[in-house]
C-alpha positions as CSV (number, residue, x, y, z in Angstrom):
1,X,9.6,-1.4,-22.1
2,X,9.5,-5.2,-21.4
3,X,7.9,-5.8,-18.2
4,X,7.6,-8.6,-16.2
5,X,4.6,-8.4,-13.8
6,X,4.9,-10.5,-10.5
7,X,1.4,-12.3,-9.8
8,X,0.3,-13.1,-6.2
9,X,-2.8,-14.0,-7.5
10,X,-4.2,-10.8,-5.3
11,X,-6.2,-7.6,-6.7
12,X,-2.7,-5.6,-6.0
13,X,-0.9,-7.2,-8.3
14,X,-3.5,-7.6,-10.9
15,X,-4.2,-3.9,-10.9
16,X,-0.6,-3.2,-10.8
17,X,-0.3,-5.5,-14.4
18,X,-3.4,-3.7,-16.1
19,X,-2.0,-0.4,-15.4
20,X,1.3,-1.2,-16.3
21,X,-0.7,-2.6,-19.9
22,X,-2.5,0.5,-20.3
23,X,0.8,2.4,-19.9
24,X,2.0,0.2,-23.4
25,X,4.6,-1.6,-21.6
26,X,4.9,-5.1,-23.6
27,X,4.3,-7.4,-20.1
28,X,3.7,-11.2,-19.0
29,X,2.7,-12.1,-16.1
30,X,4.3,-14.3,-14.1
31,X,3.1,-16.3,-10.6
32,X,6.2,-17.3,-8.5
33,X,5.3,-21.1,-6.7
34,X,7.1,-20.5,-3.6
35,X,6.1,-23.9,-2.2
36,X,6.8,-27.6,-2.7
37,X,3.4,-28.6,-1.5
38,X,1.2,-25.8,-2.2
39,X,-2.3,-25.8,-1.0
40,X,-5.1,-26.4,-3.2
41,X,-7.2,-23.7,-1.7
42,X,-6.8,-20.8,0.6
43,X,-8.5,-20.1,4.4
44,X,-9.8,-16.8,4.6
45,X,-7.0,-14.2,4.5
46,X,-4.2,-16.6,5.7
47,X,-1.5,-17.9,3.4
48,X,-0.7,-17.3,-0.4
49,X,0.6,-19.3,-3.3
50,X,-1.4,-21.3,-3.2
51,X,-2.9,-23.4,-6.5
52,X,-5.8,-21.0,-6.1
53,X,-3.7,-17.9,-6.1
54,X,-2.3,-19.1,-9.3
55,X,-5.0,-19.9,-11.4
56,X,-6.7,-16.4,-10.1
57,X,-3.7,-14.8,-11.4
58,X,-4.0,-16.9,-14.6
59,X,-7.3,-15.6,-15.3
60,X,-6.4,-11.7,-14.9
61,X,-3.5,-12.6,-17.0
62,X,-6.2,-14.2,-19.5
63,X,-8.4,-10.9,-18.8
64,X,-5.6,-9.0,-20.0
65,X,-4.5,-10.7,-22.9
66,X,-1.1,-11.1,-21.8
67,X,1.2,-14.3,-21.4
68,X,1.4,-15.7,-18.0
69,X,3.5,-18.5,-16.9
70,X,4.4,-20.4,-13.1
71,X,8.1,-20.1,-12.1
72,X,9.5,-22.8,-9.6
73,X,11.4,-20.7,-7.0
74,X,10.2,-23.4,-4.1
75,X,13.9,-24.3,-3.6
76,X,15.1,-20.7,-3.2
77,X,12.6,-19.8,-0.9
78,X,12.7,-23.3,1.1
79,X,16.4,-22.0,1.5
80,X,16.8,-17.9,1.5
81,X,13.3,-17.7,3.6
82,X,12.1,-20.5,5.6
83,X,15.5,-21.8,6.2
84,X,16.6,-18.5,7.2
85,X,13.5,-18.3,9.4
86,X,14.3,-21.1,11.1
87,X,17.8,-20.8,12.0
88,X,17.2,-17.0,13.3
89,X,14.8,-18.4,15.8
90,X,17.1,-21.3,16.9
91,X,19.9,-18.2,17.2
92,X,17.3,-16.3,19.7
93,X,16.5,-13.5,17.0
94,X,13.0,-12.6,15.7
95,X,13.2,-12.2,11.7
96,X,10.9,-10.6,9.3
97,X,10.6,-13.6,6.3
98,X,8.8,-11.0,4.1
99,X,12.0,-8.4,4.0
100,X,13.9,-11.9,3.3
101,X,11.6,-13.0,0.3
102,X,11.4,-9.6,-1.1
103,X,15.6,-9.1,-0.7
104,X,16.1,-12.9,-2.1
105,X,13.4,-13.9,-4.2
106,X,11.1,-11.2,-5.7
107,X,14.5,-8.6,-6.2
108,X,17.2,-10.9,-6.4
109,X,16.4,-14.3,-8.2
110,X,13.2,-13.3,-9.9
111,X,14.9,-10.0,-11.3
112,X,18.1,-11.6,-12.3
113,X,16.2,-14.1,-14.2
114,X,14.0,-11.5,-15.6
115,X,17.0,-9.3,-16.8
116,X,18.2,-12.0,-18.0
117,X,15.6,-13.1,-20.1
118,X,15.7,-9.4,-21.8
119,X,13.1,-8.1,-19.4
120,X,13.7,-4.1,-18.4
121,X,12.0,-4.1,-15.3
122,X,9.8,-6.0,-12.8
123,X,6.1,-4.7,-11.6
124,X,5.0,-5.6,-8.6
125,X,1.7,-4.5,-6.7
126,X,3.7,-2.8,-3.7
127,X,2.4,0.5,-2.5
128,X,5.5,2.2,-3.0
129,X,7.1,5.1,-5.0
130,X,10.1,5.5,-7.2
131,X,12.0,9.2,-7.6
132,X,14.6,10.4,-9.8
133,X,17.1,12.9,-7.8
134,X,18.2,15.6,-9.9
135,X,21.0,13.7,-11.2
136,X,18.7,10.7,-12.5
137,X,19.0,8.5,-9.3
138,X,16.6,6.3,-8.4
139,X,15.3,6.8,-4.9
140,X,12.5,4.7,-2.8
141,X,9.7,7.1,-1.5
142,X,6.2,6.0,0.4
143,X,3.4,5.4,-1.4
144,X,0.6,8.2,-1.4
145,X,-1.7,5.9,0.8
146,X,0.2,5.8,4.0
147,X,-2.2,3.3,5.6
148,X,-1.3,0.8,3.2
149,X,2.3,1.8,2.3
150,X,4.9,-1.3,2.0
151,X,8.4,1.0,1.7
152,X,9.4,-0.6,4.7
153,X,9.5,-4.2,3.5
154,X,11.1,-2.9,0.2
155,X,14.0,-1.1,2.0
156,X,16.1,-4.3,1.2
157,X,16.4,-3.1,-2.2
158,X,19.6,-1.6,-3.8
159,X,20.0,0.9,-6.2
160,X,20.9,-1.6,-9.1
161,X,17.3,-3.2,-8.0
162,X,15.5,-0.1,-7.9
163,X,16.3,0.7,-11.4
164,X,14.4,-2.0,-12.7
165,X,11.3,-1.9,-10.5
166,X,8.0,-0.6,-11.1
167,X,5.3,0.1,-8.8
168,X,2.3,1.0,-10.0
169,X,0.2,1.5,-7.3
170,X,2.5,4.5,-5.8
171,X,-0.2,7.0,-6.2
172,X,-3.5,5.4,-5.2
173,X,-5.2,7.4,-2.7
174,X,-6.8,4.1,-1.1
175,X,-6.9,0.3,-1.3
176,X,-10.8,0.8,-2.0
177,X,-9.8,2.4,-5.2
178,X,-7.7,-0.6,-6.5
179,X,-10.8,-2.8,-5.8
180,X,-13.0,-0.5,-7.1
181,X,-10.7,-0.5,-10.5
182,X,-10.5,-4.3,-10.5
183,X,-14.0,-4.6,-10.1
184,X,-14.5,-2.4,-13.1
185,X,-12.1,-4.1,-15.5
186,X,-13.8,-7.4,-14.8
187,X,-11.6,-9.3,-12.4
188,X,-13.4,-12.0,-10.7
189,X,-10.7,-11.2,-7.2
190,X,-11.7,-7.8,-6.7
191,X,-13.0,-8.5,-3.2
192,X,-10.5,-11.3,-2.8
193,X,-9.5,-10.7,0.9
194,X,-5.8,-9.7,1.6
195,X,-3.3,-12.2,2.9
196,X,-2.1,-11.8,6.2
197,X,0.3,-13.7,8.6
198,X,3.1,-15.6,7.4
199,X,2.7,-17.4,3.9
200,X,4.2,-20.4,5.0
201,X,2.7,-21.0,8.1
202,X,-0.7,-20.6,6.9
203,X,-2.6,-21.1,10.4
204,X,-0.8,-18.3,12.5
205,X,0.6,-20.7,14.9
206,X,4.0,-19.6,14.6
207,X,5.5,-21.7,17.7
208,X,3.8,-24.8,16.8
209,X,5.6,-24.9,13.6
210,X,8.7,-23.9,14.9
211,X,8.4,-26.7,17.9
212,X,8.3,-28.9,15.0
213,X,11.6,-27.6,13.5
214,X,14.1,-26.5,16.0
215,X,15.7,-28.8,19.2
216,X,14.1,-26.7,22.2
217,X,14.4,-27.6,26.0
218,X,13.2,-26.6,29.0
219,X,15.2,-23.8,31.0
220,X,14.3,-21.2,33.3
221,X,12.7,-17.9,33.0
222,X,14.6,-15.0,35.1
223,X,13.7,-11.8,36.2
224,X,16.5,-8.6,35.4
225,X,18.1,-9.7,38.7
226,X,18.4,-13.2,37.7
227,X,15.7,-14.7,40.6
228,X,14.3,-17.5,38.8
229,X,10.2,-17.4,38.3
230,X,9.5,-20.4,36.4
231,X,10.7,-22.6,33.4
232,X,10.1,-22.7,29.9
233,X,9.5,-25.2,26.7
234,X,12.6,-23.8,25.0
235,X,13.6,-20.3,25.0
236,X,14.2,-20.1,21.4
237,X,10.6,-20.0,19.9
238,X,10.1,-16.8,22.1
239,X,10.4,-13.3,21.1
240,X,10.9,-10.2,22.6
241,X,7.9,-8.0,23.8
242,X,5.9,-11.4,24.1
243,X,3.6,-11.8,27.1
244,X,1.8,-14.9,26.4
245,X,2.6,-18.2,27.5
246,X,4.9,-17.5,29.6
247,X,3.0,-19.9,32.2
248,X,5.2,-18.1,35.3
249,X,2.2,-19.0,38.0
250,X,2.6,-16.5,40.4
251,X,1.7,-12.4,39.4
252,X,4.6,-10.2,39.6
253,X,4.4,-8.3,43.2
254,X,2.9,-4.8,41.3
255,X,0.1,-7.2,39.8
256,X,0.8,-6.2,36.6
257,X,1.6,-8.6,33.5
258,X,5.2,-9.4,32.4
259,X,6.8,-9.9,29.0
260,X,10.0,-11.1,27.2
261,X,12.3,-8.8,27.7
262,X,15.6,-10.7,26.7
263,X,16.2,-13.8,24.6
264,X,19.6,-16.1,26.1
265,X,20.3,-18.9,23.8
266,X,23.4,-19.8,24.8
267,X,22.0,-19.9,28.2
268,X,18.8,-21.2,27.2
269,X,17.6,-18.1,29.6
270,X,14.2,-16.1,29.4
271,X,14.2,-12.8,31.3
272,X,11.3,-11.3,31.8
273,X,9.9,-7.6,33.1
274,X,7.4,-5.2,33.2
275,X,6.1,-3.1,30.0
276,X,7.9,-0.2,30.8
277,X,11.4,-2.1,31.0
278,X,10.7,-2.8,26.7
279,X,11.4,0.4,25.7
280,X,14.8,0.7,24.2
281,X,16.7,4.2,22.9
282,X,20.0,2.5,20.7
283,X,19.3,0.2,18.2
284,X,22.8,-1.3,16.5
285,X,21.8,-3.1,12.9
286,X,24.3,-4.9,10.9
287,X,24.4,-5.8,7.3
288,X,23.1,-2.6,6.4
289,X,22.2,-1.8,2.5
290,X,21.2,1.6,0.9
291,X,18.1,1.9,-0.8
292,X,19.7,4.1,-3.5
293,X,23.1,6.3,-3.0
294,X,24.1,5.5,0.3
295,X,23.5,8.7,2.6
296,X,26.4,11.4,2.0
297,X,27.9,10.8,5.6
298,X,28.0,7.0,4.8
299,X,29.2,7.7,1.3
300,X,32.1,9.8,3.0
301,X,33.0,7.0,6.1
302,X,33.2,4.5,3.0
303,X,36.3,6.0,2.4
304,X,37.5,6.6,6.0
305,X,39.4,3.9,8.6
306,X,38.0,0.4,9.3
307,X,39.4,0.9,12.9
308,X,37.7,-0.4,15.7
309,X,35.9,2.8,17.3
310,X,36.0,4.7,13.9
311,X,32.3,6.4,13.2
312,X,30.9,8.3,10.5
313,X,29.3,11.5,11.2
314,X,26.3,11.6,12.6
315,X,22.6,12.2,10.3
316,X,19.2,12.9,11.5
317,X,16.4,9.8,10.6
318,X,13.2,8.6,10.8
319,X,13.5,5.2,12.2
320,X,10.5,2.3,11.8
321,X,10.7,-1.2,12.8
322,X,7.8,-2.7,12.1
323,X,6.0,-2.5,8.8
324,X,2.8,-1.1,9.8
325,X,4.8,0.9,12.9
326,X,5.2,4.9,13.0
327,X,8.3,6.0,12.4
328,X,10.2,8.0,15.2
329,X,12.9,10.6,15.0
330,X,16.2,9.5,15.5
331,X,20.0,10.4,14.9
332,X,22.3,7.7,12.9
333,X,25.7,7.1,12.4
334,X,28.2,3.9,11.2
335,X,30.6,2.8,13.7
336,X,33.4,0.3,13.6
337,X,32.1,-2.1,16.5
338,X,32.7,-5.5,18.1
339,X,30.1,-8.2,17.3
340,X,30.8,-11.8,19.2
341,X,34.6,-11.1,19.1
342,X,35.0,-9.8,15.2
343,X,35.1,-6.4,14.1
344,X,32.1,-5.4,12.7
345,X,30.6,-2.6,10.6
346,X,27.2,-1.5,12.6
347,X,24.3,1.4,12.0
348,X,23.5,3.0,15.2
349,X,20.1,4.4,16.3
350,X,19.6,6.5,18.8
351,X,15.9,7.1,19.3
352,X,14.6,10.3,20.4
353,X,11.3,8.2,21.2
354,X,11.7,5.2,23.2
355,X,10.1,1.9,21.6
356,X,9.1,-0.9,23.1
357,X,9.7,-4.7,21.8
358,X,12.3,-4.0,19.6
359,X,14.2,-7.8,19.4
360,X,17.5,-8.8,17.5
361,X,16.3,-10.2,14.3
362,X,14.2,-7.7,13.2
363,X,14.8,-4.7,11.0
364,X,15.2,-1.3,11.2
365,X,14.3,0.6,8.2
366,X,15.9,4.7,8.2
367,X,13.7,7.6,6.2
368,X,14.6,11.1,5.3
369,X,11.2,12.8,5.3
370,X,9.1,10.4,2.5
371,X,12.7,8.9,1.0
372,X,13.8,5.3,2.7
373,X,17.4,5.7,2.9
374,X,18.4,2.1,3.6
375,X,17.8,-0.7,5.9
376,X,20.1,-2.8,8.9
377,X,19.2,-6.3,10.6
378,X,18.8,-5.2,14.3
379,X,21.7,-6.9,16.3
380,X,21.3,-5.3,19.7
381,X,19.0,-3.0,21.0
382,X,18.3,-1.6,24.6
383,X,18.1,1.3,26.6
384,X,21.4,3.1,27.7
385,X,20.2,3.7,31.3
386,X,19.5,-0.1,31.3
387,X,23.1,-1.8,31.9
388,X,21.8,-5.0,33.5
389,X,19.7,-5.8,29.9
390,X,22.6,-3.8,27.5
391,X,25.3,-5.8,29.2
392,X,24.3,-9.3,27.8
């Protein structure tokens, strides 16, 4: 096959392109610049894409024998991710910008152009696994290491996208195994440190940037029965399950610390409780996508009413929020809801295990035992006995 092998610049990725050599796939390599102004060097573990990270991929690339060329997808990402970024957090939501790159950039633009350009699939370093169902259907599985599996942040991807992926690195016991391999085949990053934290705010200070970028004024935090504690800078760079600089200046009468419970934007509200008041048992996600055949009941309600109240039947899930998160059992269904006055198709969750900081914005990713079924961006999510949060 003709592979195209995304390159971070990281060990991942480079290990992922060897393999996917040694497995006599005709690749090239290909380093995505993501930024307009990328920096020359990078700081520690923070960051990526950076003129570093390309030239280190360059030289695996070199290493391997293999073509390698820069792609300019700065103005796609400036627009799918950071954009997108920005205007969830002046909407009061919390997004995940690496489930947007990897939806818009690394499986949407970057494959189409690779497809394109004759290229059968795209290999990427994620720790992730592809299955064929009995019937040749491509299905998204976690990756043997579970520590360092990434199936969540891939559960954006569609069937037609799954069938031209390739992850090499689905079996790998450990991440000390791909450095250990990199080491051996000569490549100068193999104890290059991971990159953490968002790639485009390379410092970790996620509300300074954002002060920078969205309008924000002062309002007033709230407790759940709307006494007023304190004010705020602008509720829209919070998130929910926060707990620092809230700056309230007088303890809560238990003593005990309180966090973000609720984000108001139109109200320019904060409201604010104790830990135990973040757990949440019903998650409703919109926009969701199937990582593969939809699930049966979905497949069926597909063909069903659009009516307002309508639901599909209900399917037992795993359901994980956060990429690193454990997953928690769960029942699902599809149900014809109301979102700010317009019908609207939504995935509900209802957790068996309560979770705590759970915000709009984020995304909840559904399993079947190993298999991600699909993905939904969180709209609402609260706890049923909770009406005074639920109601807003």
């Amino acid at each position: 096959m003709r592979v195209l092998a995304a390159m971070s610049g990281g060990v991942d990725s480079a290990v992922a392109a060897a393999r996917a050599v040694d497995a006599g796939h005709d690749v090239v390599g290909v380093h995505l610049a993501l930024s307009r102004m990328p920096g020359t060097l990078r700081t520690g573990s923070r960051g990526c894409c950076t003129i570093e990270d390309s030239m280190d991929a360059r030289r695996v690339c070199d290493k391997l024998g293999i073509p390698f060329y820069v792609w300019d997808f700065s103005d796609r990402f400036k627009e799918d991710v950071v954009d997108n970024f920005i205007d969830e957090y002046a909407q009061g939501r919390t997004p995940n910008p690496c489930m947007r790159c990897n939806e818009k950039i690394k499986f949407s633009a970057l494959l189409e152009k690779a497809v394109a350009l004759g290229f059968d699939a795209v290999c990427t370093g994620h720790y992730a696994k592809l299955v064929e169902d009995p019937d040749g259907n491509v299905e998204l599985h976690r990756a043997a290491d579970w520590a360092k599996d990434q199936s969540y942040v891939l559960g954006v991807l569609t069937h037609e996208q799954l069938k031209h992926s390739m992850f090499p690195l689905a079996e790998t016991p450990t991440k000390a195994e791909v450095r250990a391999e990199a080491e051996e085949r000569g490549f100068s990053i193999a104890k290059k440190p991971d990159s953490h934290d968002i790639c485009f705010i390379p410092d970790g200070d996620t509300r300074g940037w954002l002060e920078e970028r969205i309008d924000l004024e002062e309002g007033e935090i709230k407790d759940t029965s709307g006494e007023v504690l304190g004010t705020h800078r602008g509720a829209r760079a919070f998130t929910v399950g926060q707990r620092k600089g809230l700056s309230i200046g007088r303890p809560a009468s238990d003593g005990k610390p309180r966090f973000v419970l609720e984000i108001r934007p139109k109200t320019n509200e904060v409201v604010v409780g104790s830990k135990e008041m973040l757990a949440v048992d019903e998650i409703r996600g919109i926009r969701e996508t199937w990582a593969g055949l939809p699930a049966p009941e979905a497949q069926r309600f597909d063909a069903g009413t659009d009516q307002p109240g309508a639901t599909s039947e209900s399917f037992d899930i795993l359901a994980q929020v956060r990429a690193h998160a454990d997953p928690v059992p769960a029942v699902a269904h599809l149900e014809i809801g109301n979102v700010d006055g317009e019908p609207s198709r939504e995935l509900v969750v209802r957790l068996e295990e309560p979770l705590r900081g759970v915000a709009p914005g984020q995304t909840v990713v559904i399993y079947q035992g190993t298999r991600v079924l699909g993905q939904a961006t969180i709209n609402r999510a609260y706890s049923l006995s909770r009406p005074d949060i639920a109601g807003h």
